[in-house]
VODOFI-812165 format. One line per field, with one value per residue: residue number from 1; x, z, y of N, C-alpha, C, O in turn. Coordinates in Angstrom, 3 decimals. Example, Ala and Ser with C-alpha at 12.3 -4.5 7.8 and 13.67 -1.06 7.14 Angstrom:
// VODOFI-812165
n = [1|2]
n_x = [13.190|12.850]
n_z = [7.800|7.080]
n_y = [-5.690|-2.250]
ca_x = [12.300|13.670]
ca_z = [7.800|7.140]
ca_y = [-4.500|-1.060]
c_x = [13.200|12.900]
c_z = [7.800|7.870]
c_y = [-3.300|0.030]
o_x = [14.236|13.409]
o_z = [8.465|8.039]
o_y = [-3.319|1.138]
***
This chain:
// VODOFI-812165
n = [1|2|3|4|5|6|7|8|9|10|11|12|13|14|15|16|17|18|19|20|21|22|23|24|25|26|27|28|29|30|31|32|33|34|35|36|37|38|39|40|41|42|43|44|45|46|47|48|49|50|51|52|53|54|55|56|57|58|59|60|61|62|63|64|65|66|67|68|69|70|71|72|73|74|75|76|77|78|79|80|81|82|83|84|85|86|87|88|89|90|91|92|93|94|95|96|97|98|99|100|101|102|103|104|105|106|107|108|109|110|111|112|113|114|115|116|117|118|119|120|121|122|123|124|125]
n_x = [5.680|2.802|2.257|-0.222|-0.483|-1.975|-3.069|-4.584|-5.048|-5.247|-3.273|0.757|2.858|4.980|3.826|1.569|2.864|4.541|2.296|1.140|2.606|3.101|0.638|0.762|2.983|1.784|-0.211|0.396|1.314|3.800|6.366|7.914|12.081|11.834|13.151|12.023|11.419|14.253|15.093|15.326|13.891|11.600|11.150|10.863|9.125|6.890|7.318|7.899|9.915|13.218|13.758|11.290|11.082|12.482|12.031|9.879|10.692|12.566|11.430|9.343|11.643|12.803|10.382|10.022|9.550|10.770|14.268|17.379|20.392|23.233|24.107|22.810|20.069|16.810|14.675|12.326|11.647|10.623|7.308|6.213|3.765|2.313|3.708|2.427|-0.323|-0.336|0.396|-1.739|-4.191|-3.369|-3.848|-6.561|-7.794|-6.927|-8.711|-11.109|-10.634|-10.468|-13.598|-14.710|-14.066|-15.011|-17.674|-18.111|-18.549|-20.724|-23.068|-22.881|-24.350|-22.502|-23.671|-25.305|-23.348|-22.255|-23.985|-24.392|-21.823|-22.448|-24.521|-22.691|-21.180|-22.904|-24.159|-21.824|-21.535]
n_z = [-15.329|-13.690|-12.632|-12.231|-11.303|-9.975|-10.187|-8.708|-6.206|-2.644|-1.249|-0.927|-3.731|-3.912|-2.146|-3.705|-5.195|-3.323|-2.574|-4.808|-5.981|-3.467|-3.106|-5.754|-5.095|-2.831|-3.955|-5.767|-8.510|-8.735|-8.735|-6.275|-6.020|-8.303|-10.386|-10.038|-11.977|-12.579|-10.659|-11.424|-14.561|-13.600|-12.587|-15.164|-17.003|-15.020|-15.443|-12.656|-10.452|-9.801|-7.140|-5.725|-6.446|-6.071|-3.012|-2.520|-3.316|-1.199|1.189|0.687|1.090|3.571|4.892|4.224|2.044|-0.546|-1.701|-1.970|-4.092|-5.112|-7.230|-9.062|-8.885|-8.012|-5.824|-5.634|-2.260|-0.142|0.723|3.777|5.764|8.367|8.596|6.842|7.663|9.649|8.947|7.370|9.516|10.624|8.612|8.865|11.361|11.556|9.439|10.787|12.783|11.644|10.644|13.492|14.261|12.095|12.496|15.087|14.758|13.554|15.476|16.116|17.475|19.119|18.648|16.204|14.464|14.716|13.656|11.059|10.584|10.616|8.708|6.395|6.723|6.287|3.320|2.044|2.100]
n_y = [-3.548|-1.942|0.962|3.613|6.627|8.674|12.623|13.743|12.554|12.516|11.267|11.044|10.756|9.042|7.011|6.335|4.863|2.788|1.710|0.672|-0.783|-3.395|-4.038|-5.267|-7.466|-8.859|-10.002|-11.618|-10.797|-10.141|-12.044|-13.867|-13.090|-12.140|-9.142|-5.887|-2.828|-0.266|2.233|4.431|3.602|3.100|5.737|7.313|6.138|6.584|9.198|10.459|12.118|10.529|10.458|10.486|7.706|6.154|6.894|5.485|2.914|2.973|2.325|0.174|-1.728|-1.194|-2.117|-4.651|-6.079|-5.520|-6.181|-4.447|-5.462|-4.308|-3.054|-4.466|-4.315|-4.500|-7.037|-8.708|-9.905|-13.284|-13.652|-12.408|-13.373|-13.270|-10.952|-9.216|-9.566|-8.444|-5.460|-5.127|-5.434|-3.259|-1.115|-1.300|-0.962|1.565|3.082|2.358|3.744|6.603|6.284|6.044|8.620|10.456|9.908|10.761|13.501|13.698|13.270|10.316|7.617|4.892|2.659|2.832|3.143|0.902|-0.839|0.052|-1.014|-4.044|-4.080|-3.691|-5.355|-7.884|-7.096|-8.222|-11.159]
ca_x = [4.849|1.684|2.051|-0.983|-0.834|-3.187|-2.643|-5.883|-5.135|-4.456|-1.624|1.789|2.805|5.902|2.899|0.865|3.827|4.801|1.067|0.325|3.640|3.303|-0.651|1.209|3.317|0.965|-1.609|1.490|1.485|5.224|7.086|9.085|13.075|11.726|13.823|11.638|12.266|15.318|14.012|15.674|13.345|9.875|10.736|11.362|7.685|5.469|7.031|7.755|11.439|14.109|13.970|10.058|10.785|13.509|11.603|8.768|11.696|13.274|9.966|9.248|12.787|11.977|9.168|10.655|8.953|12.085|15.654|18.232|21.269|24.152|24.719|22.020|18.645|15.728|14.528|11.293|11.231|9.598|6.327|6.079|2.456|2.499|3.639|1.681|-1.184|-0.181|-0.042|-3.371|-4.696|-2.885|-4.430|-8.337|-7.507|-6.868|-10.129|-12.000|-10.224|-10.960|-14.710|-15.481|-13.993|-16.343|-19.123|-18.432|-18.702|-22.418|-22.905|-23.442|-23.743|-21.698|-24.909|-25.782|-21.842|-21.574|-25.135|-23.317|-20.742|-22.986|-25.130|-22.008|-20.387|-23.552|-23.793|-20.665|-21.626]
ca_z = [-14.181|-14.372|-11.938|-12.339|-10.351|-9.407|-9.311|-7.230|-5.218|-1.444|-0.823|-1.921|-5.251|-3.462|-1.043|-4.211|-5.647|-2.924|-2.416|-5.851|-6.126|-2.426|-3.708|-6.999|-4.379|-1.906|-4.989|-6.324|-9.555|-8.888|-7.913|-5.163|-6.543|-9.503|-10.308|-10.202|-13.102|-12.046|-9.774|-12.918|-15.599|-13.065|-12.400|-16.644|-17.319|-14.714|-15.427|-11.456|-10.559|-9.270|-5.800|-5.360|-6.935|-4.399|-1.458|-2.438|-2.880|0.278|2.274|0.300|1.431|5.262|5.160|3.826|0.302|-1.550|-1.056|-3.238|-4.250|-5.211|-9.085|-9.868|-8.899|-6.732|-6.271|-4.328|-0.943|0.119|1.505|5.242|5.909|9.396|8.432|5.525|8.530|10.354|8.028|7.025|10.623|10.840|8.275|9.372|12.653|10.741|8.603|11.802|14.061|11.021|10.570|14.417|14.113|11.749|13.000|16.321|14.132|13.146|16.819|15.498|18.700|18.851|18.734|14.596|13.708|14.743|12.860|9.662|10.196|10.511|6.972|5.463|6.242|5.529|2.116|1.347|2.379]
ca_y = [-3.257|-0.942|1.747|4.664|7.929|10.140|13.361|13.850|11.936|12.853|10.839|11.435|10.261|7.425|6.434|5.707|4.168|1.857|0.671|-0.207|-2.439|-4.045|-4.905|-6.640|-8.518|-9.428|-10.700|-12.730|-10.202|-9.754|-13.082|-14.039|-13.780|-11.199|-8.072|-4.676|-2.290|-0.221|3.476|5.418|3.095|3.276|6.939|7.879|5.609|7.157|10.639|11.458|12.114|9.481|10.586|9.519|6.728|6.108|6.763|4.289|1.443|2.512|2.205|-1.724|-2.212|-1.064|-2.894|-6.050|-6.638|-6.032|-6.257|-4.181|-6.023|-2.953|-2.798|-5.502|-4.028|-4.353|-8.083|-8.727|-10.965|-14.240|-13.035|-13.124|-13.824|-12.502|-9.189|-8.719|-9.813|-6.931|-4.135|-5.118|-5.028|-1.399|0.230|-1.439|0.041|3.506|3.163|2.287|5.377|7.718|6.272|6.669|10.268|11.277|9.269|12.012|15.054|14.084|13.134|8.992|6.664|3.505|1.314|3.202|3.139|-0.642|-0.925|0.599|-1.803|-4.829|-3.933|-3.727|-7.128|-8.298|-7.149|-8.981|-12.225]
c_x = [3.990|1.488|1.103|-0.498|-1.571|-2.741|-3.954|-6.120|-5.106|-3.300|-0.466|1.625|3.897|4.847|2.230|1.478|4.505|3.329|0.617|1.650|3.263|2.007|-0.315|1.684|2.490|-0.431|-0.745|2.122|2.769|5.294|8.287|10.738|12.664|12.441|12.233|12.495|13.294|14.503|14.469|14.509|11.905|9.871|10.176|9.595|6.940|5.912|7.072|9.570|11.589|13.694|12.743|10.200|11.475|13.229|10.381|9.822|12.150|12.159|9.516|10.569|12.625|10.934|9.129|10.201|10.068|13.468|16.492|19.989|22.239|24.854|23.944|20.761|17.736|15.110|13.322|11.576|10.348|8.454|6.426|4.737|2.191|2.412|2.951|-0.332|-1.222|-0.340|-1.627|-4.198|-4.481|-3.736|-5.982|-8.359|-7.680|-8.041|-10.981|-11.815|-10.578|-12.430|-15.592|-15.229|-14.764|-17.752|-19.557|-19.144|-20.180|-23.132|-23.917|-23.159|-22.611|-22.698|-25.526|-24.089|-21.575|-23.418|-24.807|-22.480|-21.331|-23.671|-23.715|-21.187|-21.442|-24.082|-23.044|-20.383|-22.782]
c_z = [-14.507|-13.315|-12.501|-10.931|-10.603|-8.791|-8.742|-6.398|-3.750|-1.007|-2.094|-2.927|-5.039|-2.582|-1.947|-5.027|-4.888|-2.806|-3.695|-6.183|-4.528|-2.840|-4.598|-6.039|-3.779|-2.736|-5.607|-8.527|-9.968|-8.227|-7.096|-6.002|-8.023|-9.199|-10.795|-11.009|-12.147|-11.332|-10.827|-13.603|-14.859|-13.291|-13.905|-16.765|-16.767|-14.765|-13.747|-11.085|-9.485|-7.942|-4.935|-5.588|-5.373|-2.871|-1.597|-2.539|-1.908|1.153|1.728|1.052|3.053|5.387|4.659|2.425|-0.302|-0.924|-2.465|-3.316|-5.084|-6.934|-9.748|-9.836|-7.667|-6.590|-5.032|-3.296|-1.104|0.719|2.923|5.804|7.228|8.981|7.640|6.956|9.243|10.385|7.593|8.216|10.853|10.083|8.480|10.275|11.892|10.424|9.400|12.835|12.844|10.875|12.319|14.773|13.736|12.060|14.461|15.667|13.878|14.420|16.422|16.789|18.329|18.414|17.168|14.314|13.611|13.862|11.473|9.330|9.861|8.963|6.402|5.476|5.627|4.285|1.394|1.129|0.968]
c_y = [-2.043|-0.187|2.993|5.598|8.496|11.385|14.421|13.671|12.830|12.388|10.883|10.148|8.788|6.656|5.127|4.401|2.763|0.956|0.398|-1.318|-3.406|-4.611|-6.090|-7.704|-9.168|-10.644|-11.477|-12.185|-10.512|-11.317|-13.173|-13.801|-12.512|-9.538|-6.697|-3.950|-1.283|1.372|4.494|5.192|3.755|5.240|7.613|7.350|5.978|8.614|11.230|11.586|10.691|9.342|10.411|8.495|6.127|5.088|5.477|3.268|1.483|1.984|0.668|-2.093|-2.831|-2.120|-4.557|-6.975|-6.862|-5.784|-5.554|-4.744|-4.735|-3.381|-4.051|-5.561|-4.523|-5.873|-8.520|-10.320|-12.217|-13.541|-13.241|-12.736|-12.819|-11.450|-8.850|-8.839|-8.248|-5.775|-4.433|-4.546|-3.755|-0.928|-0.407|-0.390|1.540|3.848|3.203|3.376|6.303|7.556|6.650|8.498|11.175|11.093|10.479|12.821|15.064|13.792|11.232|8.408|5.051|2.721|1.840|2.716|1.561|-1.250|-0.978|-0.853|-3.589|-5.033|-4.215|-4.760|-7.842|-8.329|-7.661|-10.064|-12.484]
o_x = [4.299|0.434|1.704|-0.240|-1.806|-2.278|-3.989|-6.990|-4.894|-2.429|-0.521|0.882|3.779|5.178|2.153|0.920|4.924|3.290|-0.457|1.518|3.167|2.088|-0.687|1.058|2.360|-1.152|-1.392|2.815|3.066|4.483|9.383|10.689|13.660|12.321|11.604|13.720|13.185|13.306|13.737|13.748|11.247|9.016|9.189|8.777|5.875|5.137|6.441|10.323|10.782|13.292|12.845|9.399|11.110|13.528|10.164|9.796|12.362|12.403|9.333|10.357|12.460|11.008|8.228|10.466|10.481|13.678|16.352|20.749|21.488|25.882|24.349|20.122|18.129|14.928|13.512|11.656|9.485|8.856|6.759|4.691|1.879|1.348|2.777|-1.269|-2.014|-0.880|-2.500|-4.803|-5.403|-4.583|-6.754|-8.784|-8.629|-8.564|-11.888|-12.696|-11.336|-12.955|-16.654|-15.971|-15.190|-18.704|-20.662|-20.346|-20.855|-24.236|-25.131|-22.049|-22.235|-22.316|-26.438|-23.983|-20.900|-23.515|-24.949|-22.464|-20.756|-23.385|-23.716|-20.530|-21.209|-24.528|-23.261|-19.473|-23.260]
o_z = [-15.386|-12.757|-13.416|-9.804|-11.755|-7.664|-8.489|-5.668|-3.938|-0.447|-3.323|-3.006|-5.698|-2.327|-1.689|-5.379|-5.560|-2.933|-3.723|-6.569|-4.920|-2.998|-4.522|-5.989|-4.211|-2.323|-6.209|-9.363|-11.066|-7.399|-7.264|-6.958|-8.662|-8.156|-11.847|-11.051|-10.935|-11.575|-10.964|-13.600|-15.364|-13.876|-13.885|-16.599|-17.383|-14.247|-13.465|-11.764|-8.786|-7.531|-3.722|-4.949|-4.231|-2.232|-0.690|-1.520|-1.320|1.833|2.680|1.802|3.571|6.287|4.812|2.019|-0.621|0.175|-3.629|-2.459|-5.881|-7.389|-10.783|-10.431|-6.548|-7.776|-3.818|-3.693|-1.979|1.392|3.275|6.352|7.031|8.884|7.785|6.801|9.240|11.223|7.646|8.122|11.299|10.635|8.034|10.110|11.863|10.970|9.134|13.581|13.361|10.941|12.444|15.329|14.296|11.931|14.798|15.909|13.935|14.290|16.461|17.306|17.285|17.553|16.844|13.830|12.736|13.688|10.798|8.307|9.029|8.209|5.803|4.501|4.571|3.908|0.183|0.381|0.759]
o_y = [-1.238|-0.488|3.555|5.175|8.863|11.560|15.626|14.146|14.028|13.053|10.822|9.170|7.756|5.498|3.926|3.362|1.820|-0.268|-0.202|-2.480|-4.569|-5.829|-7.261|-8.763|-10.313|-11.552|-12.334|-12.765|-10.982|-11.734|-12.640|-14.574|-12.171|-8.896|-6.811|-4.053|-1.467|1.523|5.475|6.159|4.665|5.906|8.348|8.255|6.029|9.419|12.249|10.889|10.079|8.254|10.226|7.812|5.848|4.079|4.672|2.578|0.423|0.987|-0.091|-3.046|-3.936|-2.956|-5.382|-8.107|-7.977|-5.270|-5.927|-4.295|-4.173|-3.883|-4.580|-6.428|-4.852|-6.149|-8.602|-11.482|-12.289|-12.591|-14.372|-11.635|-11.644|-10.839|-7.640|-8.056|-7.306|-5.054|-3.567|-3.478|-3.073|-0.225|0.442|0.753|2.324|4.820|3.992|3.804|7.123|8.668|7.260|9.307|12.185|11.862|10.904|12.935|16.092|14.322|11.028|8.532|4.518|1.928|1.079|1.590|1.018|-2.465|-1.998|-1.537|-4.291|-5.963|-5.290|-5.123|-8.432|-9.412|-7.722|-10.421|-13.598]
***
């Protein structure tokens, strides 16, 4: 598995860690029924300690990507469509409450911000 960090990033380093494995899952990188390397092996290869590693498997766990089986490793989930629906919708929502936030600060009306938003689906099409 090809985990990168950034340490430029803004978000923590298990944040970046659970969202670049839950991406592999969700893109079918990782397969249903497949064992993740062990939170010792990931931690030793990207160089961050155990206890990030950890917290990014407990938080896939929580969140139902993977499941850990007790002296045999980490083994990712069936997908559940829905939820993977959900979390998506969450963080738009986020992207869209932090873009009208700053859209205040320059004093942007709704009728330019939803303008913005229009160009830019349309570019994609």
């Amino acid at each position: 598995m090809n985990v990168v960090i950034s340490n430029r990033s803004d978000q923590p380093i298990y944040e970046q860690i659970k969202q670049q494995i839950r991406s592999a899952i969700i893109r079918d990188e990782i397969a249903e029924g497949e064992m993740l390397p062990s939170i010792r092996s990931l931690a030793h290869e990207i160089k961050v300690s155990v206890i990030t590693t950890k917290r990014a498997y407990d938080e896939l766990e929580s969140e139902g990507f993977i499941a850990t089986v007790h002296g045999k490793g980490c083994f990712v989930l069936a997908k559940n469509v829905e939820q993977i629906r959900e979390q998506k919708l969450k963080e738009i929502e986020n992207h869209l409450t932090d873009a009208i936030t700053t859209s205040k600060l320059i004093h942007l009306s709704s009728v330019e911000l939803t303008e913005i938003l229009k160009i830019l689906l349309k570019e994609e099409h």
